[in-house]
N, C-alpha and C positions, 0 to 999 in steps of 0.2 A: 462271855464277854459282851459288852455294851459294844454298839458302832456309834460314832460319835461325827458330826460331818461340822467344820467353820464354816459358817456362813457369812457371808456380808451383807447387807440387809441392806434395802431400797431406802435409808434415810438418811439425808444427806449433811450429817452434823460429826461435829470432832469425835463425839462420843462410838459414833457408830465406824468411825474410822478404820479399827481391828475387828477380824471374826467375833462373831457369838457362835457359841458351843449348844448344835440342838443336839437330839437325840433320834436316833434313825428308826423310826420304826421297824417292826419286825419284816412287813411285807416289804420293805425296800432296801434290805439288809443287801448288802454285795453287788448292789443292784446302781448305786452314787459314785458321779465321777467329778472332779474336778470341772468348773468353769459349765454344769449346768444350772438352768433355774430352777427353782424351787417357792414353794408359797410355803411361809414359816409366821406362825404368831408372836407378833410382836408386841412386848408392854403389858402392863398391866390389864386392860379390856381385854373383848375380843378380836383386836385390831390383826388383820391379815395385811403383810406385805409378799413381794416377793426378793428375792435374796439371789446369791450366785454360789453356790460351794466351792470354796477355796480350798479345803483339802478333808480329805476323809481321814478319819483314826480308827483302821480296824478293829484292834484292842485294847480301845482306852479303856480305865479305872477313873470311872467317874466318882467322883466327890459325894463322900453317902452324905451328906450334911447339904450336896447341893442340888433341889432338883431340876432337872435338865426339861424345857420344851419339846416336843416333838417334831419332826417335821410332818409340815399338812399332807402337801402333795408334790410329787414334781411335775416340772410342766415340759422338760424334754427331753425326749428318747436318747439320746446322745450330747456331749458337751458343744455350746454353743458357745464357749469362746475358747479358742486353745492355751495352752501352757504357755507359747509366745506372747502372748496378748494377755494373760494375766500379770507374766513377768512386767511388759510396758505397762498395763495401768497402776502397779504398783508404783513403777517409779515417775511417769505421767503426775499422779497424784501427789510426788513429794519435791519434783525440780515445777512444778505451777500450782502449787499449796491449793491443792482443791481435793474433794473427797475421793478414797477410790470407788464408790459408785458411779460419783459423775462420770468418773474417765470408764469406767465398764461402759454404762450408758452409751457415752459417746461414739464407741467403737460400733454399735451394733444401729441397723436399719431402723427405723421410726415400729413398723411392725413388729417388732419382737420388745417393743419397751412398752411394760405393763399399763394396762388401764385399772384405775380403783374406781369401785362404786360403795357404795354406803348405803343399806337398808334399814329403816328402822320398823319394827315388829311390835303390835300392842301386846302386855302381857294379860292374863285374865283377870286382874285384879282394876284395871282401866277403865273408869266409869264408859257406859256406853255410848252418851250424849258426844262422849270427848272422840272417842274411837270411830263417832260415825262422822265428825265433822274434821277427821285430822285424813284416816284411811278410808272410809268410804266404806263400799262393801269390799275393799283388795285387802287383802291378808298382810301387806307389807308397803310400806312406801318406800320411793324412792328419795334419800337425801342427798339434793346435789345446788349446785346455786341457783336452779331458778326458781327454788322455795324461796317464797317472803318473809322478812325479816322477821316477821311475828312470831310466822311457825314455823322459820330455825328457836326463835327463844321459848316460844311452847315446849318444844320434841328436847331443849336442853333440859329445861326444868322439868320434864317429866324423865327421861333418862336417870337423873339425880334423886328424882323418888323410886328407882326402879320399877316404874308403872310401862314404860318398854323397853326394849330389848335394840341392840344395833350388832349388824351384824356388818360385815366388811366382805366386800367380793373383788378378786385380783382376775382381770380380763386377759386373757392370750388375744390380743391384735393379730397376732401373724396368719394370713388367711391364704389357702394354698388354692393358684386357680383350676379347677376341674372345666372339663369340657366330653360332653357326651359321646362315646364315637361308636358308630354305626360298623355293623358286619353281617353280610349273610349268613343265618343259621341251619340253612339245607342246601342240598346238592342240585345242581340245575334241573336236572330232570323230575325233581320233587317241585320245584318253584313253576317251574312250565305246567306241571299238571295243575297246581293251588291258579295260577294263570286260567287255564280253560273254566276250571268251574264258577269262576265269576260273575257274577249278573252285570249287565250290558251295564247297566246308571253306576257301577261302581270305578266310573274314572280315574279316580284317586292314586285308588289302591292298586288297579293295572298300572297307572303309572310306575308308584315304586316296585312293583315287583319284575317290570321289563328290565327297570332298573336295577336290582339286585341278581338279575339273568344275566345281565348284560358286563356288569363289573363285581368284582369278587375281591376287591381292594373294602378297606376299613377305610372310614370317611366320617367326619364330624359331622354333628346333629344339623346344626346353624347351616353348614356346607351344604347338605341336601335337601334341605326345606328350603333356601333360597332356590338351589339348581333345577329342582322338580317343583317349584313353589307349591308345595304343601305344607299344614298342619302337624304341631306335631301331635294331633291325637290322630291323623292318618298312622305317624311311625308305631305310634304306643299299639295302634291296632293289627298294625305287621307283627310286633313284638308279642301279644296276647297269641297271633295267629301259628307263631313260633317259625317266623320267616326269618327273621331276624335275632339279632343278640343289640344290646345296648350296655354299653359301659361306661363308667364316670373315669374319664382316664387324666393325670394330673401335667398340666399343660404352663409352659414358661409366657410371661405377659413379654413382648417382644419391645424393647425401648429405642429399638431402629428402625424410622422411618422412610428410610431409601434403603434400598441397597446400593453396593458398592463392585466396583471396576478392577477385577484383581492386580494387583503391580507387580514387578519384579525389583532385584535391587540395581539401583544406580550405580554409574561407572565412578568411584573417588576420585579426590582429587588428592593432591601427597600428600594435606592438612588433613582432609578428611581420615586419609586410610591409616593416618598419623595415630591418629584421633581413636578410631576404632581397633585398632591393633591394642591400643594400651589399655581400652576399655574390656576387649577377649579377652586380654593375659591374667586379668581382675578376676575376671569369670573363672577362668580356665584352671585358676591356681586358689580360688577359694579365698581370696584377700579383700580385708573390708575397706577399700581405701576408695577414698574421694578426688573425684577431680572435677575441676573447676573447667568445664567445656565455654572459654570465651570467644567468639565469632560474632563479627558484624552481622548486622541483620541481610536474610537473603546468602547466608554461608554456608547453608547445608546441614546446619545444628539435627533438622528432623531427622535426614537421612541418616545421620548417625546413630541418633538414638535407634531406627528401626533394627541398623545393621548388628547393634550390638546388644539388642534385644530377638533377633534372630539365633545369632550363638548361645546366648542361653538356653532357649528352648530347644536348639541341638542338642544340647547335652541332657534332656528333660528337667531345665528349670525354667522356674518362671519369671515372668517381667512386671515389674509394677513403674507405670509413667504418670507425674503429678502435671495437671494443668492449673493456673492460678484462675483463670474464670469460664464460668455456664459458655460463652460465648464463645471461647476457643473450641469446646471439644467436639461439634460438629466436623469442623474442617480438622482437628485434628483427630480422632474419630475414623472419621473416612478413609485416612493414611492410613493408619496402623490394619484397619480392618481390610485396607487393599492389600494388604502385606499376609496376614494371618487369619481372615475370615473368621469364621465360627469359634476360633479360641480367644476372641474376642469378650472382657464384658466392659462393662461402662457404670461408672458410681458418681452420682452428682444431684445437686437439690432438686435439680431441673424434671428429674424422673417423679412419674406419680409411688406413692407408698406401696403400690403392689409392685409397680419393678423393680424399683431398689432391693425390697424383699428378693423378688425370684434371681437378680443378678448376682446379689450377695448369696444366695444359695447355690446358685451353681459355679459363684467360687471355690464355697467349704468344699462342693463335694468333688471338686478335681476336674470339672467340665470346662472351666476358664484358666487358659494359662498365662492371659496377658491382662489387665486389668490398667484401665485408661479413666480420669478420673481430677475433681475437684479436690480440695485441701482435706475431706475427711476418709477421701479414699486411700489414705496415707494406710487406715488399719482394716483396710483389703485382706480378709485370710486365707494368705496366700503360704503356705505351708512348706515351699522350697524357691523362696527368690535365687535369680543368679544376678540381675540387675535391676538398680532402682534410679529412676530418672525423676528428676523435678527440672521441670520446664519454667525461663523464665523466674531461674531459683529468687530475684530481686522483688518478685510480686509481693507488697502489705496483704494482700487475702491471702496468704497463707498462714496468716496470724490469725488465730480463732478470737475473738473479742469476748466471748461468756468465759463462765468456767464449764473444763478446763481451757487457761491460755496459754494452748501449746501452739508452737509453731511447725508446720508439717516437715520443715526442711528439719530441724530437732530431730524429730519421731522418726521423719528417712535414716537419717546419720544411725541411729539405736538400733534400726531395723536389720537396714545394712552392717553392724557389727554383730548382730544376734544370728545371721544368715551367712556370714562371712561371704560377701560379695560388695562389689564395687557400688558407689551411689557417685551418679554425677549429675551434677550441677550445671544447669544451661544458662544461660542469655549472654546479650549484646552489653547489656549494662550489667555486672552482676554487683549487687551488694556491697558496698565499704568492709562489711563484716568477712562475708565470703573472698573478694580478692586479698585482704589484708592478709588470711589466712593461708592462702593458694604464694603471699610475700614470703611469708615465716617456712614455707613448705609444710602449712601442714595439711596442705591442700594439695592436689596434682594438678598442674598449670598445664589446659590445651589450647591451642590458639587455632583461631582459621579466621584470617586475616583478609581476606579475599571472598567477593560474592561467586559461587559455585560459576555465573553464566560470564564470569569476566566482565558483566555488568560493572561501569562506574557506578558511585552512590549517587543518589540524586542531588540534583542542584539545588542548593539551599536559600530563599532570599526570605532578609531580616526585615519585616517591615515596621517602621516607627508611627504606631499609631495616633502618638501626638502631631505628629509632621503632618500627617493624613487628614489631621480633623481640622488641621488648619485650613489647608485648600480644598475638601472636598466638604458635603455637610454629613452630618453622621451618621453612620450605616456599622453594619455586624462585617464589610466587606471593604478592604481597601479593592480601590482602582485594579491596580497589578491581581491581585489574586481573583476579582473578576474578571477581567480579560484574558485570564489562564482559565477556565471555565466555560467562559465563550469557547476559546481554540477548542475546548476538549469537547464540549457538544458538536462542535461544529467537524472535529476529528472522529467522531462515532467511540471516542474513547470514555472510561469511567474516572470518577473523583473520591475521594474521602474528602469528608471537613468532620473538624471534631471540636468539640463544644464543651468544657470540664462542668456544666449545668444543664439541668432538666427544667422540663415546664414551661411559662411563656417568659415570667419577669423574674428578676429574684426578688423583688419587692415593688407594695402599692403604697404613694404618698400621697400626703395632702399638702397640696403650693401652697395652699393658705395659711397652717397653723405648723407645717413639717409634721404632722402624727403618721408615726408607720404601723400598720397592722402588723401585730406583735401575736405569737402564739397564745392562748391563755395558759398553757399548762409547761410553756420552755421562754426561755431567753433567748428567741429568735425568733425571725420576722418571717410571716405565712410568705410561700412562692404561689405568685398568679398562675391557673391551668387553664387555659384557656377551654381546650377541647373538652372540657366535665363544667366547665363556665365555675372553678370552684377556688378558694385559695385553700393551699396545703401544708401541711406542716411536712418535713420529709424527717423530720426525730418521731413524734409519737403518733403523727397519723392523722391526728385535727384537722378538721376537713370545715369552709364554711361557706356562704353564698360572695360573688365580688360586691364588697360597696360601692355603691355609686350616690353618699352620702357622706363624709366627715363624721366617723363615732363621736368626734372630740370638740370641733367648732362649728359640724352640720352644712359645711362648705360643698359644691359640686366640685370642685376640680382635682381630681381624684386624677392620677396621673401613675403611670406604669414605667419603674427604674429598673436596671440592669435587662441581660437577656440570657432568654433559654433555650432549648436547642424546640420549642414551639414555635417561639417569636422568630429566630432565623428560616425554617421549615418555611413561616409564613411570608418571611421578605425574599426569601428567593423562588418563592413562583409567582412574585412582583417584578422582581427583576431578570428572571430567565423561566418564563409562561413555559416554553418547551419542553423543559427539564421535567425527567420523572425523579422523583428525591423519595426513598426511603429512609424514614426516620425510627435510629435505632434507640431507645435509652429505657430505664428499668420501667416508663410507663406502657412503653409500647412491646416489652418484652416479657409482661406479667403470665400471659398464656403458657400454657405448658407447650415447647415443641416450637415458639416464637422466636427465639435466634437461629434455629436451624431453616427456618421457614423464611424468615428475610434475607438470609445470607444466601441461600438457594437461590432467592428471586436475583436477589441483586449478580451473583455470578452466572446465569440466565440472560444477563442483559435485560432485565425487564425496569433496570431502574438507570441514570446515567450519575447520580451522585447519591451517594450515604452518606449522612448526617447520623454523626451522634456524640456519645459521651464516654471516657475512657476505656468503656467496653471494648471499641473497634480502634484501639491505638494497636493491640499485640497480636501475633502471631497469625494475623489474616493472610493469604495467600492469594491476590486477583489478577492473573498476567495483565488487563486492561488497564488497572490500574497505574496512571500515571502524574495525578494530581493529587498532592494532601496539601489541604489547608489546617493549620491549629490558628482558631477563631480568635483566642485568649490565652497564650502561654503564661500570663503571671496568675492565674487563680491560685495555685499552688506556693507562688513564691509570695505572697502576701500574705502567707499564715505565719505566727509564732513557735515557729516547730524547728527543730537543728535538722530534721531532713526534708526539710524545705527546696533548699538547693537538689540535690539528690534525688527528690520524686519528680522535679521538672527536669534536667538533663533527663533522667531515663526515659519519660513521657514522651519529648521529646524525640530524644533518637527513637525509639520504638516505634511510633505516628510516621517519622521519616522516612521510616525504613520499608513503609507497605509501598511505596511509589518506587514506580521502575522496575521490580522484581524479575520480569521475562526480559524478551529483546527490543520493547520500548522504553528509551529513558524515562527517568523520573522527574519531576520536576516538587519542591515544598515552598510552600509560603508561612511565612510564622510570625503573624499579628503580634506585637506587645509595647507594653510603655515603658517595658525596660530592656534595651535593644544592646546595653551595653553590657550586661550583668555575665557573668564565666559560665554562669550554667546553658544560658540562651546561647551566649557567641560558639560555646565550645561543643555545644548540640547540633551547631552548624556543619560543623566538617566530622560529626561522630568522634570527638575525639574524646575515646573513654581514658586514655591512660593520664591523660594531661589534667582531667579531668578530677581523679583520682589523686594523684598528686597533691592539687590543688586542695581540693575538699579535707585531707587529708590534717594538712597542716592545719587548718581552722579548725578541724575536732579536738588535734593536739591539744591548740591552742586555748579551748573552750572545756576540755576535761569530758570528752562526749566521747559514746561508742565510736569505733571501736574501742578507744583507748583504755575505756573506764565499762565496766557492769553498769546495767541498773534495774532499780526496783519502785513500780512507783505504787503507791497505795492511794486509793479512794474512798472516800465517807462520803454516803448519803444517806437523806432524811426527809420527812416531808418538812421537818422542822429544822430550817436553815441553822438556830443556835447547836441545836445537835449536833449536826455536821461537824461543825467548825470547833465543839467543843472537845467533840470524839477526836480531832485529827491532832490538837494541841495536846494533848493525852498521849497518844503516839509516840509523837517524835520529843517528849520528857523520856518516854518509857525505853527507846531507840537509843537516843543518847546516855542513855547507861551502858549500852552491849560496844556501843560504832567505838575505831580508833578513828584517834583526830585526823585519819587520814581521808574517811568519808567526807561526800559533801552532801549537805540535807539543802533541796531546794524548795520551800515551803514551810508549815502551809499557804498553801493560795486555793478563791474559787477554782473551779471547773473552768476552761475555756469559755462555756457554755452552761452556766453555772444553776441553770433550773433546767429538768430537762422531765418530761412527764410529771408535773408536782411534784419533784424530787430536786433537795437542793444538794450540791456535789462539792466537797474541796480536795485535796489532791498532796501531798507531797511525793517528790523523787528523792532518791537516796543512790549519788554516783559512788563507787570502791572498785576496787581492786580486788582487795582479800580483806572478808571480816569472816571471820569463822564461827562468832555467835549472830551471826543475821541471822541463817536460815530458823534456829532454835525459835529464838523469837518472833518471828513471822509469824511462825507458827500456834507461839502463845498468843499472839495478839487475836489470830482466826482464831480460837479455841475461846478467847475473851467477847470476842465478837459475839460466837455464835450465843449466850447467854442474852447478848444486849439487842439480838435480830428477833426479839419476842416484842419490843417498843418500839420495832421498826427502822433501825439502824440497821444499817448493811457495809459491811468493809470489803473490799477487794483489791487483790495481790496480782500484779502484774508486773510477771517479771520477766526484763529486757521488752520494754515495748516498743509499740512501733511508735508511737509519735507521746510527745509528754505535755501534752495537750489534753 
């Protein structure tokens, strides 16, 4: 009998969507498992990918009519994704219409996703003139793009005469760190004697071997060259000498840069112990159910998650906790690891590609039982959850924006029923989605209503920043909230201010003619940087020198509109010299290990105010702190977006809620020109329910989530007709399947309707129930993928976050 193994293969089109059927070679008979990789010949060439075995067929009857491929090689000793995690990419790939590659892809570390390279090989038939000006004297070149166009068109048109050869190589990334470690190879009194015979000038070598007299402990290489500052061809000549033994022994890259204060657990409060009882009895009874953990900010949400991530691991399961951003999971990090030490890992962009490898490894292999983590750490393999926590479940980054556009809290919910364990849902603001459903019960409603230290919330003032520009002249800072700044320098206390922009301006004009420096390559205007002296584009990266010339009418008065959290940085060591100010935002946080490093400084005391950007609105922790300023609360409410409202109240309370935390009140100030608006007033007193309410009825009213699904599709092209042609095409082809109960909103541009030489139009599609959507969605990606050879590109997003 034939062994027959499906594979799924590394290319990411409708066709390749189901297994292909290789053929197992003989040496790897019985030897394939499910969810390993594999390198299999793909297509007609000799084109090598690699693949994932979806299931073996011991004794298939292959098709004499049809001959079957072989598999090349595999590439690992054991399956690298489990049975769970194929079950989710399976259906990953059909609730967010994307391939299930991509969603295999997704799940697994940057290092274990394949590299190609592409060699092309002269054949003997290849005049030699051509063969010594293409390869040289090297037997093979390498084809990759920093060949010149020429000779990519040379190496095609010779391919096409079979005058060479191309062959395809599939790279293993995943690189395991080794480190040397040192042992004594004889018994003391052999080492003492090798000691006396020594000649007097061989210092070195007396050194290590008093050393290896002296300790009988195994010791890394780096370790003892630094301690005895020696060479290591001193070691290698202990090692000849046979004093020694040397070993390559395989060593974890370590993604924590402090260590940590062990804790005990905290005494509850009745909400808290409320909370955690209902969260054990989840655990304790194996039930997949969801509760909605709502508590003011400062209520003790952490505590809970620990305690009832404690009770799992009592019973030997394990915890998985979601953070929505890089920035939280130092300080939250730190908790959990005071709590559980070394069963600790951590999964986040923020990590270099070897740690992420070595942390994801010592999840699979049962070394980590708690697992703390960014939006992708959602497919953490973790092989017996008892609870699954998403912190801050209201965060938009939990919404993946490429394909796949899954949402983590989604993939939690899947998880948590495939585990049968509880998944709960945290924050102060949670989601319209998420409370609506915790209304219907089909959620489990927990309340903690009260800050754990009996702390009031802090005092909230609304300031009218038109009132402000009347009598004062114009500044990033009303009156009032600098003279609360003063008190706090002047009190040895800290501040937040938070800024929803980066950079110095959001824009450079000209007084003369109104020309705004405009991207070349998007539909939006370069931000001034001061500290690179550059303007930027923050869509594709366009970087250029400041003018200090008019492109347009050659004018000098070049003038700097709006502001970024650069320009503030700079007016307040104008206006308070004193102040040490750490500025937080994505430019100053590009370093690897950079939010953990300012947030250090700043709880340190080594700074008296942090500035920045939504970054440091959530989950900070600084007993000192007792002032938050928000610079600009309408950024947010000025956008054309239904959760407009919704992302400012959260922003909001969340920003408010870092002031006051310990036994110093709090004090907030909230700058805006719309002082009257329900999201701004009702942010004042945290009032989420009224809140809710409120927002509620307007989505009714408007046919918006919750009330209604939605689905939005995008077209782009470099060729604006394209787009708009492709999208009119669409929604003919839609309204065959929709009942007249859907609403099609479009087509329209893009918000942002060029974005990298890419023009973009958009429809939304709100329903209820259409039960040929998803069919057709689907034909439309399968249509697509034909039309992404001219350069059109469709994308399905479904339930997004903003329809923008």
């Amino acid at each position: 009998m034939t062994q027959i193994a499906e594979v799924i293969v590394d290319v990411p089109t409708m066709q390749t969507n189901t297994p292909y059927s290789y053929e197992i070679p003989s040496a790897l008979v019985d030897q394939l498992q499910p969810g390993m990789r594999v390198v299999v010949p793909f297509g007609n060439g000799s084109r090598k990918v690699q693949g994932f075995v979806w299931q073996v067929k011991p004794d298939a009857k292959p098709d004499p009519d049809v001959i079957l491929k072989a598999i090349d090689t595999v590439m690992d000793p054991a399956p690298i994704v489990n049975a769970e995690l194929m079950q989710l990419s399976d259906w990953l790939a059909h609730t967010t219409y994307a391939f299930t590659i991509t969603c295999l892809q997704t799940m697994l570390p940057n290092a274990l996703k394949a590299k190609y390279q592409k060699w092309a090989r002269p054949t003997e038939q290849l005049a030699n003139d051509i063969r010594q000006q293409l390869f040289g004297n090297q037997p093979e070149l390498l084809w990759d793009d920093s060949l010149p166009t020429d000779t990519v068109k040379q190496l095609l048109a010779l391919n096409r005469q079979h005058l060479i050869t191309v062959r395809y190589e599939v790279r293993n990334q995943s690189k395991v760190k080794k480190v040397m470690m040192i042992k004594p190879a004889m018994n003391v009194a052999e080492l003492t004697a090798a000691r006396s015979s020594l000649r007097k000038t061989a210092v070195k070598q007396a050194t290590l071997l008093d050393y290896l007299i002296a300790h009988r402990d195994t010791i890394s290489q780096p370790d003892l060259e630094h301690q005895l500052k020696l060479s290591s061809s001193s070691l290698k000549t202990g090692e000849v000498n046979g004093w020694l033994t040397r070993k390559a022994v395989e060593v974890y890259r370590d993604p924590f840069q402090t260590a940590v204060v062990k804790t005990k657990p905290l005494k509850l409060n009745p909400d808290q112990d409320k909370a955690v009882s209902a969260i054990c009895s989840a655990t304790d009874h194996e039930q997949s159910e969801t509760f909605l953990l709502e508590g003011v900010t400062g209520s003790g949400k952490t505590e809970v998650y620990l305690q009832a991530m404690a009770n799992a691991l009592s019973q030997g399961k394990q915890a998985l906790m979601l953070v929505p951003e890089i920035s939280l999971t130092p300080q939250i990090v730190g908790r959990v690891r005071g709590r559980f030490g070394k069963q600790v890992a951590v999964l986040h962009s923020g990590l270099s590609s070897g740690e992420r490898f070595d942390e994801w490894r010592r999840i699979q292999r049962g070394e980590a039982q708690v697992v703390v983590g960014a939006r992708s750490a959602v497919f953490a393999p973790l092989t017996h959850l008892g609870v699954i926590i998403v912190d801050e479940e209201h965060e938009g980054s939990y919404k993946q924006e490429d394909n796949p556009r899954y949402h983590a809290r989604d993939v939690a919910l899947w998880r948590g029923r495939y585990h049968h364990c509880p998944v709960v849902l945290g924050s102060a603001t949670p989601s319209l989605e998420s409370r609506a459903r915790a209304e219907k019960n089909v959620y489990t409603r927990l309340l903690l209503p009260n800050r754990v230290n009996h702390q009031a919330l802090p005092q909230v003032t609304i300031v009218d920043m038109t009132e402000e520009l009347r009598h004062h002249k114009e500044s990033n800072f009303s009156s009032g909230l600098l003279q609360a700044l003063q008190t706090r320098l002047a009190r040895g206390e800290q501040s937040l201010l938070m800024l929803n922009r980066r950079g110095y301006s959001s824009f450079v004009m000209c007084r003369d003619c109104g020309f705004v420096l405009q991207c070349p390559n998007c539909d939006i205007s370069l931000t001034l940087h001061m500290d690179t002296k550059t303007m930027k584009c923050h869509y594709c990266g366009h970087e250029e020198p400041i003018p200090h010339v008019c492109p347009n009418c050659h004018g000098r008065h070049i003038r700097y509109y709006g502001t970024g959290t650069q320009k503030v940085e700079q007016e307040l060591t104008e206006l308070l010299p004193t102040a040490r100010v750490i500025r937080m935002d994505v430019d100053t946080t590009r370093r690897k290990g950079a939010h953990e490093r300012l947030l250090k400084r700043f709880g340190d005391h080594q700074a008296d105010i942090l500035l920045g950007t939504q970054m440091i609105a959530k989950g900070l922790d600084f007993p000192d702190v007792t002032l938050v300023g928000v610079l600009n609360a309408d950024t947010a409410l000025g956008l054309p977006d239904f959760r407009a409202s919704e992302r400012t109240f959260q922003l909001l309370t969340q920003v408010s809620g870092r002031a006051g935390r310990a036994s110093k009140p709090g004090q907030v100030f909230i700058q805006t020109y719309n002082p009257d608006h329900y999201a701004i007033q009702l942010a004042k007193t945290q009032n989420y329910e009224q809140f809710f309410g409120r927002e509620m009825q307007l989505r009714h009213r408007g046919n918006y989530p919750p009330y209604y699904f939605a689905v939005k599709l995008t077209a782009s092209d470099v060729e604006e007709r394209k787009a708009a042609e492709a999208m009119v095409k669409i929604v003919r082809q839609l309204k065959t399947v929709l009942s007249p109960q859907a609403i099609i909103l479009g087509p329209t541009p893009g918000a942002i309707a060029r974005v990298n030489k890419r023009y973009y139009y958009q429809l939304v599609i709100k329903y209820k129930r259409e039960s040929q959507l998803d069919s057709a969605l689907f034909k439309i990606l399968g249509q697509a993928q034909k039309q992404s050879r001219g350069g059109l590109q469709i994308a399905i997003d479904r339930n997004p976050m903003s329809f923008m």
